[in-house]
N, C-alpha and C positions, 0 to 999 in steps of 0.2 A: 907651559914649562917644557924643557927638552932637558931628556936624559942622555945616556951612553947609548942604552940598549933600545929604545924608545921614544917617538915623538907624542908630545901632546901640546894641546893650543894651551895659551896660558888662561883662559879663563875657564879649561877643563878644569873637574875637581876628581883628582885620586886620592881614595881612601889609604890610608897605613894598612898595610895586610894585604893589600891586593896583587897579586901576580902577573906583568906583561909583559908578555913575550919580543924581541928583538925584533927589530922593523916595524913593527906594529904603529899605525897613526891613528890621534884621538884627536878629534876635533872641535870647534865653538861648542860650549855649554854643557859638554855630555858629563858625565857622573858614572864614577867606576868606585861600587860597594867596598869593602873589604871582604876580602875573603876569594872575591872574583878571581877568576884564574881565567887569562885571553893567552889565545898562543900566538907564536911569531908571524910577523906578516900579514895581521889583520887591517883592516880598515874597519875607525867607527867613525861615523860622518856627524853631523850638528843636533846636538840636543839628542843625544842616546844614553839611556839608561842601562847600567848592567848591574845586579844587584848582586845581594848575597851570597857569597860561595856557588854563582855562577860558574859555567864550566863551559870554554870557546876555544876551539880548537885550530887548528893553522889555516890561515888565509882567509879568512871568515868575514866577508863584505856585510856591516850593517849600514842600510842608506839612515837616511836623517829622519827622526825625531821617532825614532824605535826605541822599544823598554824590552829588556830581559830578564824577568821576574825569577826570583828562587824556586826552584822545580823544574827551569827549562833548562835542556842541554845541545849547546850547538857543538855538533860533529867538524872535522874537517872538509874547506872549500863551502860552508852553506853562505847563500848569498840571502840577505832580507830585504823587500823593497822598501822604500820610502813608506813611513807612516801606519806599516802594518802592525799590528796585537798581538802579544803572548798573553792569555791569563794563566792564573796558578791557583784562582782558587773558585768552585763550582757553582758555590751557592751564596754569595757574597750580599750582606747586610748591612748599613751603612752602621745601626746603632750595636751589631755584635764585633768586636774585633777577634779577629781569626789570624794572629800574625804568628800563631806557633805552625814548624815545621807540619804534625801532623794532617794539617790543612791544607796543606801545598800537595794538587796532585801532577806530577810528573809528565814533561811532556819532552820528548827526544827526537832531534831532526837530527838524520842521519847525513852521513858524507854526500854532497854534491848536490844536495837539494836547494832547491831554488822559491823562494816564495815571493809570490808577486805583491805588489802599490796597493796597502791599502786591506788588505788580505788579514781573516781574525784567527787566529789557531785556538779552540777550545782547550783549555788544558786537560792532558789527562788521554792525549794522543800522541803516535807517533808516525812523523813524515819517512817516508821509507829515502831508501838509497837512491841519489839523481831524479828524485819526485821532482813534478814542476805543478806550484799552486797559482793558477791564474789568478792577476788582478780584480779585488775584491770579494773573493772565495772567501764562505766561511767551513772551514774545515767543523766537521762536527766527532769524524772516527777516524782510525788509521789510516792511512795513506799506504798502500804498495811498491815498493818498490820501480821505479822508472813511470810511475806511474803521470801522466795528466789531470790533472783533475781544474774544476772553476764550475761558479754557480753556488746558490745561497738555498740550499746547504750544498756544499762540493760533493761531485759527481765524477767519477772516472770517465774523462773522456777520449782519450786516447792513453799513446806512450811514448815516453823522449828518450834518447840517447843523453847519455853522460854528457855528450858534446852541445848538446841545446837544441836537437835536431827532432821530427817529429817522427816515431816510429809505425811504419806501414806495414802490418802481418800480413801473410799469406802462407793459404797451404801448400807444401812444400813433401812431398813424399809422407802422408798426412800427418804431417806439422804445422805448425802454425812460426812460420819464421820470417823473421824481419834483415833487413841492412839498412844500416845508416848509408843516408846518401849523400853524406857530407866525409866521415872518417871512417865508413865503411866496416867499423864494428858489424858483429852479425847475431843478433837475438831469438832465444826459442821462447814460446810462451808454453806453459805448463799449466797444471791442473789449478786452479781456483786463482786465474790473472796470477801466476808467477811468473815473472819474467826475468833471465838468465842468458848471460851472455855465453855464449858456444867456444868452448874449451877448446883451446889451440887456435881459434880463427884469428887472423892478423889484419892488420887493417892494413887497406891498398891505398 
């Protein structure tokens, strides 16, 4: 079906109750809860699930055959690969059902993060700001901000630029600072892997 404010394939199913945002495109098969709330300019691609009072915020790339369980909350610009996992709930039973809220634990990817093909997020974490989860990572705890991380259980392995770019520290008047060598952003690393962009620097 196609709206005013929104595209969807006709054989998507949208729930009454659910809220999407303008420009936003749904594609073959997927399934949008009531109560979901997608913002403008998203993409969801084939066979993706958004559930219950869901929360997706602008520009928000889900590839195909992704589920968005009640508990999780995509930020603005998170992209999801193909085929990757939200759970929401820790300790799951086939013969107890646990479908009240209290069971749902909460997991929050933050603006600009990026999760790679195939990749599981344990619920009950949260992906920091322009994180990047390699292809097949199973995320088991928080994510830091800009961080890299891949490996089963995920590992910080480096750190990316907002831009997609891989960030290379060095000591620097003893600092530990980075530039992008793509948009020339310029990064400091702080005490316990925090990483912060340097106030006032402009990109060349």
């Amino acid at each position: 079906m196609a709206g005013e404010q929104y595209f969807a394939h006709h054989t998507a199913v949208i729930e009454k109750g659910a809220r999407i945002g303008k420009g936003t495109k749904i594609w073959h098969y997927s399934h949008i809860m009531s109560g979901a709330k997608i913002g403008p300019n998203c993409k969801l691609g084939q066979n993706v699930y958004i559930g219950q009072n869901v929360k997706i915020g602008i520009n928000v790339k889900i590839q195909n055959n992704v589920s968005v369980y009640p508990g999780v909350t995509l930020e603005n610009n998170v992209f999801c690969g193909p085929s990757m996992v939200f759970t929401n709930i820790i300790n799951p039973r086939s013969e107890i059902v646990r479908n009240d809220k209290r069971f749902y634990l909460k997991t929050l990817v933050k603006e600009g993060a990026s999760i790679g093909a195939n990749a599981t997020i344990v619920c009950g974490n949260t992906i920091g700001r322009s994180a990047f989860i390699g292809a097949g990572s199973v995320v088991t705890k928080d994510v830091p901000d800009y961080a890299l991380v891949y490996g089963n259980p995920a590992r910080i392995q480096g750190w990316m630029c907002p831009c997609g770019e891989k960030l290379d520290f060095k000591t620097k008047n003893s600092k530990q600072m980075a530039k992008c060598p793509v948009c020339r952003r310029s990064f400091e690393k702080k005490k316990n892997n925090a990483i912060k962009p340097v106030k006032g620097a402009k990109r060349q």
